[in-house]
C-alpha positions in Angstrom: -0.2 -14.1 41.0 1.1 -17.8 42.1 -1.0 -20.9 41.4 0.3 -24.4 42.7 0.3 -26.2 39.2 1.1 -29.9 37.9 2.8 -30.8 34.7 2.4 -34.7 34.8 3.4 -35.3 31.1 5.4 -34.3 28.1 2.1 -33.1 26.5 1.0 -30.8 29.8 5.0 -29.0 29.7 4.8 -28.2 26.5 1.4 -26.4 26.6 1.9 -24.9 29.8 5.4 -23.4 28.0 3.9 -22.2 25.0 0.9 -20.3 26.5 3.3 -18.9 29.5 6.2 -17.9 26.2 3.6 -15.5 25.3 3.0 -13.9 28.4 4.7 -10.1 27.9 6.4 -10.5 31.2 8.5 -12.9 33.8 6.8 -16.1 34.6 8.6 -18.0 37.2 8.2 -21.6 38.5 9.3 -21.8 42.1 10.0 -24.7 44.6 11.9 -26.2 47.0 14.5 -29.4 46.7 14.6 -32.5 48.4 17.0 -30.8 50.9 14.7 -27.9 51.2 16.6 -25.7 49.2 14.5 -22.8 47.1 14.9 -23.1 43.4 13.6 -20.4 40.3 13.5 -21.5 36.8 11.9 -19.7 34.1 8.8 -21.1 33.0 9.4 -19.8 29.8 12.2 -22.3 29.3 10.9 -25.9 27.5 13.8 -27.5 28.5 13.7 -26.4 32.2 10.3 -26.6 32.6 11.0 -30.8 31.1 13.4 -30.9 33.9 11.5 -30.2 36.5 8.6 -32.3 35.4 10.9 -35.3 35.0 12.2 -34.6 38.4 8.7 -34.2 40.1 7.6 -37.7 38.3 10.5 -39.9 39.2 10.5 -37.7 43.4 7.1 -38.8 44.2 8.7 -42.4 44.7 10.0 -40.8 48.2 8.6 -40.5 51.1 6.5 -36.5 51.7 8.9 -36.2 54.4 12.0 -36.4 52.1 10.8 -34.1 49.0 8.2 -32.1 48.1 8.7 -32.1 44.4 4.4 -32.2 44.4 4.5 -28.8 45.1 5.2 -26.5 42.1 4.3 -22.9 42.2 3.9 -21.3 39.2 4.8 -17.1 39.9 4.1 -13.9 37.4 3.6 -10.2 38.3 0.5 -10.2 36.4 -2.8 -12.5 36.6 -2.4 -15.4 34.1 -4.5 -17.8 35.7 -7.2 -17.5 33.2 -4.2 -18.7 31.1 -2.7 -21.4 32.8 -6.1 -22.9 34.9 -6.0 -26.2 33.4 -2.7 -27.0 35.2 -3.4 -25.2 38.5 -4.2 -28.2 41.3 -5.9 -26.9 45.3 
């Protein structure tokens, strides 16, 4: 499964981190930089999943051309999106 999610706030990160921590396999978030570089973090990880929330907020100031931190994908072997659907975005 991989769902495009958003995690605009402290509140949303640590939700979408304690539902996905109970999730009985690898959940992945997956991306690309501002130089288009690929980057995996696990999305089990409160402090990485802060990270890359901070990151995405303070990005957006840049132009679409320059990053894309708007798009996070959200990545697991098995169908969680019953799970995480209050963060997935179209």
């Amino acid at each position: 499964m991989k769902a495009k999610i958003e995690l605009s706030n402290i509140t949303a990160v640590k939700k979408f981190t304690d539902i996905v921590s109970t999730v009985d396999c690898d959940v992945r978030l997956v991306g690309k930089d501002e130089n288009g570089n690929d980057w995996d973090i696990s999305a089990k990880s409160l402090l990485c999943s802060l990270i890359m929330a901070q990151r995405e907020q303070s990005e957006r100031e840049h132009t679409a051309h320059e990053v894309d931190w708007n798009t996070i994908w959200c990545v697991c072997e098995k169908d969680i999106y019953s799970a995480i659907s209050e963060f997935v975005v179209t």
